[in-house]
C-alpha positions in Angstrom: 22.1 7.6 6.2 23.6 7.4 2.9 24.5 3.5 3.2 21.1 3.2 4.3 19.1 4.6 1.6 21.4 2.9 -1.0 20.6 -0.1 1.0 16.6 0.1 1.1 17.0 1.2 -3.0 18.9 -1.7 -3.7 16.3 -4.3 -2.0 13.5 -2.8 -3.5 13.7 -3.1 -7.5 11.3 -2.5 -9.5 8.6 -1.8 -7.3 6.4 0.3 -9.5 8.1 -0.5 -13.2 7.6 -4.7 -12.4 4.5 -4.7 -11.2 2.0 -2.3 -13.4 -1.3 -1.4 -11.5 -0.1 -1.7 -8.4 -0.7 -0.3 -4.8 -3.5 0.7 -3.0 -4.1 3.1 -0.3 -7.2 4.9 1.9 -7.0 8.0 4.3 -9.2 7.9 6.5 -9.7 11.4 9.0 -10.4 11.5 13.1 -14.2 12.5 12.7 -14.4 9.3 10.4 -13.2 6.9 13.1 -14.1 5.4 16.5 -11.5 6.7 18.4 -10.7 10.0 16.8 -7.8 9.3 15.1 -5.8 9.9 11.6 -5.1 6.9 9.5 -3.8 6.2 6.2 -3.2 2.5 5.0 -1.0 1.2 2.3 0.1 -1.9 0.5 3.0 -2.6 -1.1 2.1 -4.9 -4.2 5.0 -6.3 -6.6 6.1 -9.8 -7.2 9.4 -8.8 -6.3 9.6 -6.4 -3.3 10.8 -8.2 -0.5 8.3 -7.3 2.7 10.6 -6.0 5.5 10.2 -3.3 8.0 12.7 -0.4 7.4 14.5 1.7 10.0 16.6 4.6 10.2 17.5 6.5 13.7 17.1 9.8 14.2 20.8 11.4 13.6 22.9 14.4 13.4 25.1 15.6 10.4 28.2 17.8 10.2 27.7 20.8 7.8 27.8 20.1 4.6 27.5 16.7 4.0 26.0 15.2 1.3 23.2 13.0 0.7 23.6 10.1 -1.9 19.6 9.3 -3.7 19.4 6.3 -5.3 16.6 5.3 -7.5 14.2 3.7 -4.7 12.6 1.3 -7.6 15.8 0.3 -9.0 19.1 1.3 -7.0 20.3 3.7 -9.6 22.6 6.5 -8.6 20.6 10.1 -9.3 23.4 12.0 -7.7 23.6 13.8 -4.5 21.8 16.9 -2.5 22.8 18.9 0.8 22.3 16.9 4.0 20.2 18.9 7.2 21.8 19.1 9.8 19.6 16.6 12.3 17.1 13.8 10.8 14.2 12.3 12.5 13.5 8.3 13.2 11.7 6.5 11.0 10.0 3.1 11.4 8.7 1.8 8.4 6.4 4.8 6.1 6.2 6.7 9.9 8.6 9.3 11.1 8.5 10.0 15.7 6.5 13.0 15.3 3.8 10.7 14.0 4.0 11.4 10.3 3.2 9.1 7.5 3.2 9.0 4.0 1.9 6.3 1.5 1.9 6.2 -2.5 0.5 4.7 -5.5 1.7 5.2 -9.1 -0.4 5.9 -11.8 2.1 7.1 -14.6 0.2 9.9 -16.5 0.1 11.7 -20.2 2.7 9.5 -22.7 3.4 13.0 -23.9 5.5 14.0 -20.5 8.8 12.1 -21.0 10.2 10.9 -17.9 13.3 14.2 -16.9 16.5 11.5 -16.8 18.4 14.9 -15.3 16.4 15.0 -12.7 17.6 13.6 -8.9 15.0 13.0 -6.9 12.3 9.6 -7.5 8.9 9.6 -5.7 10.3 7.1 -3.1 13.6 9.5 -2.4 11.1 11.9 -1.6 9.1 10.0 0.9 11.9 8.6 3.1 13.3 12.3 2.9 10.7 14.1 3.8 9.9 11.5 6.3 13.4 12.6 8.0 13.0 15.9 7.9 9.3 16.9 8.1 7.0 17.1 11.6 3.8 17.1 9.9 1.8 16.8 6.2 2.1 20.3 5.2 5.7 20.6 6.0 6.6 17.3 4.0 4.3 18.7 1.4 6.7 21.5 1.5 9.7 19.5 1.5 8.7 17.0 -1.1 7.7 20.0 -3.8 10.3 22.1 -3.2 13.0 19.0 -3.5 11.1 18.0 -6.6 11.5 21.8 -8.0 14.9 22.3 -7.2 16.8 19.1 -8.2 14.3 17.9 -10.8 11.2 14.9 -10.5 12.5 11.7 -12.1 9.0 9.3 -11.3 6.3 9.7 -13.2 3.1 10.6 -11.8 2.0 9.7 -8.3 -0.8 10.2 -5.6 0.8 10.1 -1.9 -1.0 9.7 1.3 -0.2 11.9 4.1 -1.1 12.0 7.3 0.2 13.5 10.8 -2.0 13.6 13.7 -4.2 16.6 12.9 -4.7 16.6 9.6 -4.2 14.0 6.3 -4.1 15.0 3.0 -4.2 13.7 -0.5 -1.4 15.3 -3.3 -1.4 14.0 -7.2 2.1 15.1 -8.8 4.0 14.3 -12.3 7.1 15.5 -13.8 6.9 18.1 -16.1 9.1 16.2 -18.3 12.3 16.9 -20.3 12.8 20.1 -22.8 17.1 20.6 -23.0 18.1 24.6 -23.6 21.3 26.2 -23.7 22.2 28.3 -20.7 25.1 30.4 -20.1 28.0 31.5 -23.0 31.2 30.2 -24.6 33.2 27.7 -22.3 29.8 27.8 -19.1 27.5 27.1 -21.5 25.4 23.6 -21.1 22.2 21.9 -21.4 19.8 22.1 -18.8 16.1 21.2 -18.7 14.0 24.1 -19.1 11.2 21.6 -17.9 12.7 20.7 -14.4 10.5 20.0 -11.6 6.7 18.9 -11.0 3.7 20.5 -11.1 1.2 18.9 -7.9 -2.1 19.2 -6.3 -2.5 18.7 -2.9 -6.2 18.7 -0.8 -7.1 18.3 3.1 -9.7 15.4 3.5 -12.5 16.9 5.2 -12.9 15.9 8.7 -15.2 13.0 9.3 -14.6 11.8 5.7 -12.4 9.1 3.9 -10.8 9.6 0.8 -8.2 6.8 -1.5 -6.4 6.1 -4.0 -5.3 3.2 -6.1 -3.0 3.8 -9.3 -5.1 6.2 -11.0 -5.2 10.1 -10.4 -8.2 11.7 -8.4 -7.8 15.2 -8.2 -10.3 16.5 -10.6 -11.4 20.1 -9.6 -10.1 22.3 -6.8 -10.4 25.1 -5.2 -7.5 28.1 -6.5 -8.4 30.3 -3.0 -8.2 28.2 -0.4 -4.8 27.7 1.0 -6.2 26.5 4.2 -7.6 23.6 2.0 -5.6 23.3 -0.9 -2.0 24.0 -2.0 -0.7 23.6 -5.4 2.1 24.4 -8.1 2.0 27.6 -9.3 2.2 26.5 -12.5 -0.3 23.8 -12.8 -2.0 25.1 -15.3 -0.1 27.0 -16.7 1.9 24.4 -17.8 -0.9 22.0 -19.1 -1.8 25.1 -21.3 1.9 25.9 -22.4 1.9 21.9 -23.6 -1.2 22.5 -25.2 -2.7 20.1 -22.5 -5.9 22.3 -21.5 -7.2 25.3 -23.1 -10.7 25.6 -21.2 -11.2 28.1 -17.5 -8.9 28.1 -14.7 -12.1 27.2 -12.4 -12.9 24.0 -14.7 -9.5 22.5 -14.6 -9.2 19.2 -13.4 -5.9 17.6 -12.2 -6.6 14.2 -13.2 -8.5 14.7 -16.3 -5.7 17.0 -17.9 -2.6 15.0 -16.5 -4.1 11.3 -16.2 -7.4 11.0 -18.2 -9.3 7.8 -17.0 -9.1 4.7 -19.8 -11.0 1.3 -19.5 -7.8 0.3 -17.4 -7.8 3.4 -14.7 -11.5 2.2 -14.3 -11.4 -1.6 -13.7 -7.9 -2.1 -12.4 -7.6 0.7 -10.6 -10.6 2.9 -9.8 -12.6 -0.1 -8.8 -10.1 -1.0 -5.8 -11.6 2.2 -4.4 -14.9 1.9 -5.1 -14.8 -1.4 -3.7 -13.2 0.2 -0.1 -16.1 2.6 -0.4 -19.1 0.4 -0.7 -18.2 -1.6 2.2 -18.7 1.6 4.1 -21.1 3.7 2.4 -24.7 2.6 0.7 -25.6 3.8 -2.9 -22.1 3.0 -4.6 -23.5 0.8 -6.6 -24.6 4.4 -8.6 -20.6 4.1 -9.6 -20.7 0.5 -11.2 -21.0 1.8 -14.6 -18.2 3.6 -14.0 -15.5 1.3 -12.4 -16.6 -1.3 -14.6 -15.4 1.3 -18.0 -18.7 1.4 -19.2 -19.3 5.8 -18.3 -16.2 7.0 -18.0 -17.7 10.3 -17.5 -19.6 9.0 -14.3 -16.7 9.6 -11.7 -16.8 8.8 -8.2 -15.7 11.9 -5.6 -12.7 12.2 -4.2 -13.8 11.4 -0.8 -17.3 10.1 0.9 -18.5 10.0 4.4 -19.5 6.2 5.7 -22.4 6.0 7.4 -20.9 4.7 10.4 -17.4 5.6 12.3 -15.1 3.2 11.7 -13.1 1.5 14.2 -10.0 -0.4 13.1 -10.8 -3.2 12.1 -13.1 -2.0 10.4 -10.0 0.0 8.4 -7.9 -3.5 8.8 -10.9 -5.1 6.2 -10.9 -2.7 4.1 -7.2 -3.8 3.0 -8.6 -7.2 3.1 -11.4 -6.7 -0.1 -11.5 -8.9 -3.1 -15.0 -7.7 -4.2 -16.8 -9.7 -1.6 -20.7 -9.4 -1.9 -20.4 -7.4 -5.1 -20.8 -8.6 -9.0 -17.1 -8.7 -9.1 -16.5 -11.3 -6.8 -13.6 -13.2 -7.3 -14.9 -16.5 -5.7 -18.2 -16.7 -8.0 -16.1 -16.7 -11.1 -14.4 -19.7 -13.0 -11.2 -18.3 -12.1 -11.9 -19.3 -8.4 -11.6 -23.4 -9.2 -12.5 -25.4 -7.0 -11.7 -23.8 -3.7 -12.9 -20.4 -4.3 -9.5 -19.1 -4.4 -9.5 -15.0 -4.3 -6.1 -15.2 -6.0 -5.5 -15.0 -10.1 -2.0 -15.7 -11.5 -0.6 -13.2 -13.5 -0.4 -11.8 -16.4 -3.5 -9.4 -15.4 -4.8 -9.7 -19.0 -4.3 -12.4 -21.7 -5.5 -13.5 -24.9 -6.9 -16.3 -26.3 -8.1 -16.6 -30.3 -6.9 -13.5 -30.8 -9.1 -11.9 -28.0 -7.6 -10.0 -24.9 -9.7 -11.0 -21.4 -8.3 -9.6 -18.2 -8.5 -10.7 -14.6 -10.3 -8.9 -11.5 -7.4 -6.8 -9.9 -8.7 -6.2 -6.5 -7.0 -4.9 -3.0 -5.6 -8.1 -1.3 -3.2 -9.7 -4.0 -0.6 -12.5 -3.4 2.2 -10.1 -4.7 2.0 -7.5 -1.8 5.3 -7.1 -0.4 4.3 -5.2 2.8 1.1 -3.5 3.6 0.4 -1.2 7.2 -2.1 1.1 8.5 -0.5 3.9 10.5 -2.5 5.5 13.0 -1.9 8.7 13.9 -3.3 9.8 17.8 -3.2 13.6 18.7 -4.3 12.2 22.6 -1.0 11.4 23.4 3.0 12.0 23.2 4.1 11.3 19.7 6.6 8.3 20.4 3.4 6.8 21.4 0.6 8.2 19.8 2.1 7.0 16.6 1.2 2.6 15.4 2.4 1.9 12.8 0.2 -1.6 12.4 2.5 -3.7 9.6 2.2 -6.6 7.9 4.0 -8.9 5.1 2.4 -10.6 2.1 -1.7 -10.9 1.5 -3.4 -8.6 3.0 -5.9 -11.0 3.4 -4.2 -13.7 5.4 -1.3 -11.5 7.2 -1.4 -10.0 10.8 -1.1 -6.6 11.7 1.3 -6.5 14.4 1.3 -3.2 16.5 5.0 -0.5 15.7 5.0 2.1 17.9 6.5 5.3 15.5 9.2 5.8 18.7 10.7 2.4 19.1 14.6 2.6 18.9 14.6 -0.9 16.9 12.6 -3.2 14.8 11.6 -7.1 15.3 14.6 -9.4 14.3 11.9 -11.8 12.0 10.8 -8.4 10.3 14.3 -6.1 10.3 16.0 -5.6 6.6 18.7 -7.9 5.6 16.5 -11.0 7.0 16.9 -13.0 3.8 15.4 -11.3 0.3 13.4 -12.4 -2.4 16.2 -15.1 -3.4 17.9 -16.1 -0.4 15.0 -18.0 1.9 15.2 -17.7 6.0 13.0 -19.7 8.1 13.5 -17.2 10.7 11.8 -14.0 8.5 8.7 -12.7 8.4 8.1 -12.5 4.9 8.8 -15.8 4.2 7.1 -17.5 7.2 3.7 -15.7 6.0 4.5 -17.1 1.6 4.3 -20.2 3.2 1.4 -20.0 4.9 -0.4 -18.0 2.0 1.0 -20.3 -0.5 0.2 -23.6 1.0 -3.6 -22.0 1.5 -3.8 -21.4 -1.7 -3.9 -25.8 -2.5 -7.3 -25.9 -1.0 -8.2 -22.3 -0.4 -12.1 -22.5 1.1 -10.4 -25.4 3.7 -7.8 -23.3 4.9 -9.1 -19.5 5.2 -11.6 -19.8 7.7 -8.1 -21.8 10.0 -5.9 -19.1 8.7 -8.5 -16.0 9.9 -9.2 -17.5 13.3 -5.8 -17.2 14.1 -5.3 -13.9 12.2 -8.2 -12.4 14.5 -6.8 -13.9 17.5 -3.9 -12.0 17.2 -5.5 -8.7 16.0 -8.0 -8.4 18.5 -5.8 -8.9 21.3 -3.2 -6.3 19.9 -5.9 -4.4 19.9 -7.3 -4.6 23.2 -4.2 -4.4 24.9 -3.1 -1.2 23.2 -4.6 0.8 25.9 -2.5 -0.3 28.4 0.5 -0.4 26.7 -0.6 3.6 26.3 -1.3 4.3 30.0 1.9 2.8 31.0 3.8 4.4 28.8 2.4 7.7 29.0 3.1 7.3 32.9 6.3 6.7 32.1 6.8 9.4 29.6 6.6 11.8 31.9 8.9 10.8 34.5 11.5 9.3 32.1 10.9 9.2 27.8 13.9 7.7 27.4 12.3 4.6 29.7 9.0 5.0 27.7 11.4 4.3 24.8 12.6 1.3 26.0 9.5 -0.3 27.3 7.7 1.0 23.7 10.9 -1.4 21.7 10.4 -4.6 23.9 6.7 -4.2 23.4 6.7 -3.8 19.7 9.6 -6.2 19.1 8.3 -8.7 21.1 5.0 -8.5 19.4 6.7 -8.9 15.9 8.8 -11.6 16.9 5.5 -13.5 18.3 3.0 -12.7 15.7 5.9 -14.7 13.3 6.4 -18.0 15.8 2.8 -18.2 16.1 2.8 -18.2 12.5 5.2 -21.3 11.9 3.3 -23.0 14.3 0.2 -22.8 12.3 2.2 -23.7 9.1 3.3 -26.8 10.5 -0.4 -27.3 11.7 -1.8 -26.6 8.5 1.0 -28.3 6.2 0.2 -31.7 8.6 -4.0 -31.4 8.1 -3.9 -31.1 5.0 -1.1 -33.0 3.1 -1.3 -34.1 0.1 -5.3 -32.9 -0.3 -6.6 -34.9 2.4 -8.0 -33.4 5.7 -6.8 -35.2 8.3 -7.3 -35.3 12.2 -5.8 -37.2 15.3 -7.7 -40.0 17.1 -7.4 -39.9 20.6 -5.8 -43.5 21.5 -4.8 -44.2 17.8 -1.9 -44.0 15.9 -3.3 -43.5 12.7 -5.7 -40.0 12.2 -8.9 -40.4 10.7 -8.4 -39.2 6.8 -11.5 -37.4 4.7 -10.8 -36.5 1.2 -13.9 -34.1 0.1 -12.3 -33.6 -3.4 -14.3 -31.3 -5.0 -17.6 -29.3 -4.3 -20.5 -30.6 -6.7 -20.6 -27.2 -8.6 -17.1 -28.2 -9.4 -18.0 -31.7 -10.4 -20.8 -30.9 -12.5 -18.6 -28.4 -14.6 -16.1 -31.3 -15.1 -19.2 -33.4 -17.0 -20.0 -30.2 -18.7 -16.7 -30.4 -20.8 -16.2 -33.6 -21.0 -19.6 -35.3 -20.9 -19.3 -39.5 -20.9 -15.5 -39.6 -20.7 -15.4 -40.3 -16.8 -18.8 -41.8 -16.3 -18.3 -45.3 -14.6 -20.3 -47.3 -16.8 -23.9 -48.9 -15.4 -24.0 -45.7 -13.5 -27.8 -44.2 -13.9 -27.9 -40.5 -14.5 -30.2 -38.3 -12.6 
């Protein structure tokens, strides 16, 4: 366990500190969906997380043994806590009893100080409480309590989790650092009289969807309703002791106290959201003032009820938005060149004559590291109700290939230690998808519509065979679990393993077409293909003249 967790800390620097607004997430609840079923999705965005599929095995521990936590952003040594005595399988974000947990970062007041005593990061806490919890409210539980005891070192953070009855939402942030004395002559030290987090946690409504994207959303909440909503003690408290609120316990709002919404919160952030929501719901648009900065006042709710059950693909696409059919579009601005690109290259803002611009920052990115969709089904035994559906790079262009949350190992192409983000393998998932993405990204509007076919292909037949990779193993779950196991690991390794040959085949395909910007295809009979070169699309053309008027008319040439 300990080598492990050093291990997954190590390959995973700077998630949150490298790459600013970053992740997104939705939670969507069983009375929302087709097949009544919990789901939370997740991508992983940073331009230098390496997209890999963790694993850790269930396991037993002598008593007491220690547990190493390392920084999960940077690798840094935070020290050490007791080890439990037995820890559950993980695969990925999802534990076997079909637990999963999912996080963005959206840092918080500059006034809290970040507690450098403390031992436990916001990624620690996941992978723990992912090993040691059965459903949300006990890794609530375990997550708070860890965070109260040996001190919160992230700053603040919304998490996703879900098991297969309930999900929930929960926004938390350090309290900071404040160093007292404690204890006399040769015991005395410094402690922080700050340690800990103060958190709000709510149940999403059943039949309702809720997310979250690097900006707190916990405004209000109920103080009597345990059933509904757990939270610190001292939530408030606190924000009055640092002279944070001063207004009714009733009228205190989580993220308006501890995170108040900026032009940034709204566009980068808050409009990722939005933009889920309105491809499920009508009337958003009444939020457009608000995700674009304009009211700040005008917040959207926590959580909304689409008009329709979604099924999920429908929850696939919503990890696949880039404003489509919205005034934010990304391929209707210059920014899209000639090939309607969905991808900007960083720096998210920049400045030009002393004026700062920005780019749209929307859910599928190029930097996503990993991105998944767990879903979490009561109908059946948890090594198989549990998919974790997971992906590397653009969410746009991967394939979500089908984990089931009881496997006993990963697929070889997607298993850690498969190359990183320096050291290039042919053979890895991660890098067979960059290439894919990255050659796409030549002559985007040509490519896509090749890339998705395939994509869809895959999707739709993991999809339709899941339930009879369900029957059979439920048959033999009973019987044997141990064989159900086994058949569950070839299913989902295989899977993996295919989804990523498939893939280098349709490099190779794509990197032959289209070469060197021509669009070539074979000739039946003749050696040579027949070779179109479109160049660019008139819109493109005429915006060319616009800047440059004469320069590269042929001379003679009429204009029209």
């Amino acid at each position: 366990m300990t080598s492990r967790m050093l291990a997954v800390a190590a390959l995973l620097l700077a998630v949150i500190t490298e790459h600013g607004s970053a992740c997104t997430n939705f939670l969507i609840t069983k009375g929302a969906t087709r097949d009544n079923t919990n789901m939370i999705s997740y991508s992983a965005d940073s331009h230098v997380l390496y997209g890999e599929l963790y694993y850790w095995p269930e396991a037993d521990y002598p008593e007491n043994t220690w547990l190493e936590v390392y920084e999960w952003d940077t690798g840094k040594h935070l020290g050490r806590i007791p080890q439990v005595r037995h820890t559950y399988k993980v695969v990925g974000n999802m534990n076997e009893h079909q637990l999963a947990i999912g996080e963005t970062t959206f840092g918080g007041r500059p006034e809290i100080v970040q507690d450098t005593t403390a031992i436990l990061d916001y990624g620690s806490l996941i992978y723990i409480a992912l090993q040691r919890a059965k459903t949300a409210r006990e890794a609530i539980q375990v997550m708070t309590s860890l965070a109260n005891q040996y001190g919160y070192y992230s700053s603040g953070e919304s998490f996703s989790i879900a098991d297969k009855n309930e999900v929930w939402i929960m926004e938390m942030i350090g309290k900071g650092i404040k160093m007292v004395p404690e204890g006399k002559g040769k015991n005395k030290r410094m402690v922080n009289a700050y340690k800990g987090a103060v958190w709000v946690a709510l149940r999403i409504p059943d039949g309702y969807i809720s997310g979250h994207a690097n900006h707190a959303r916990i405004t209000t909440f109920p103080l009597n309703d345990p059933e509904n909503c757990l939270y610190a003690p001292d939530v408030i408290s606190y924000a009055r002791e640092r002279g944070f609120y001063d207004g009714s316990e009733e009228n205190f709002s989580f993220s308006d106290v501890y995170a108040p919404v900026d032009f940034e919160g709204a566009r980068f952030c808050e409009a990722r959201v939005w933009s889920g929501f309105n491809k499920v719901k009508a009337g958003m648009d009444e939020y457009l003032d608000y995700i674009t900065g304009k009211n700040l006042s005008h917040r959207m709710p926590l959580w909304i009820k689409p008009d329709k059950k979604l099924s999920l693909g429908d929850v696939f696409a919503l990890m696949r938005d880039y404003y489509q059919n919205t005034p934010l579009d990304m391929t209707k601005d210059p920014g899209a060149g000639p090939f309607q690109s969905i991808v900007r290259w960083r720096p998210l803002t920049w400045t030009v004559d002393g004026a700062t611009y920005f780019n749209e920052r929307a859910i599928s990115t190029q930097q996503t590291g990993f991105s998944f969709i767990a879903q979490c089904r009561s109908n059946l035994p948890d090594p198989i109700g549990g998919i974790l559906w997971f992906g590397v790079d653009d969410t746009y262009s991967t394939v979500y290939s089908p984990m089931y949350c009881g496997i006993s190992k990963v697929p070889e192409s997607f298993a850690e230690g498969n190359g990183s983000m320096m050291e290039f393998n042919e053979n890895a998932a991660f890098w067979v998808f960059n290439q894919v993405s990255n050659f796409a990204y030549t002559r985007y509007c040509d490519m896509i519509p090749e890339i998705q076919k395939v994509q869809q292909e895959l999707e739709n037949t993991y999809i339709q065979r899941t339930p009879y990779i369900d029957e059979i193993a439920a048959k033999m779950y009973k019987d044997d679990p141990n064989a159900a196991i086994s058949f569950l690991t070839d299913y989902s390794v295989n899977t993996g393993n295919h989804t990523v040959a498939v893939w280098k085949k349709l490099y190779a395909y794509l990197f032959t077409k289209y070469m060197d910007g021509n669009i070539k295809t074979p000739v039946p009979g003749q050696k040579n293909p027949q070779v179109k070169q479109p160049g660019y699309s008139q819109d493109f053309y005429r915006t060319i003249i616009r800047e440059t008027g004469d320069k590269f008319r042929v001379p003679g040439n009429p204009v029209h």
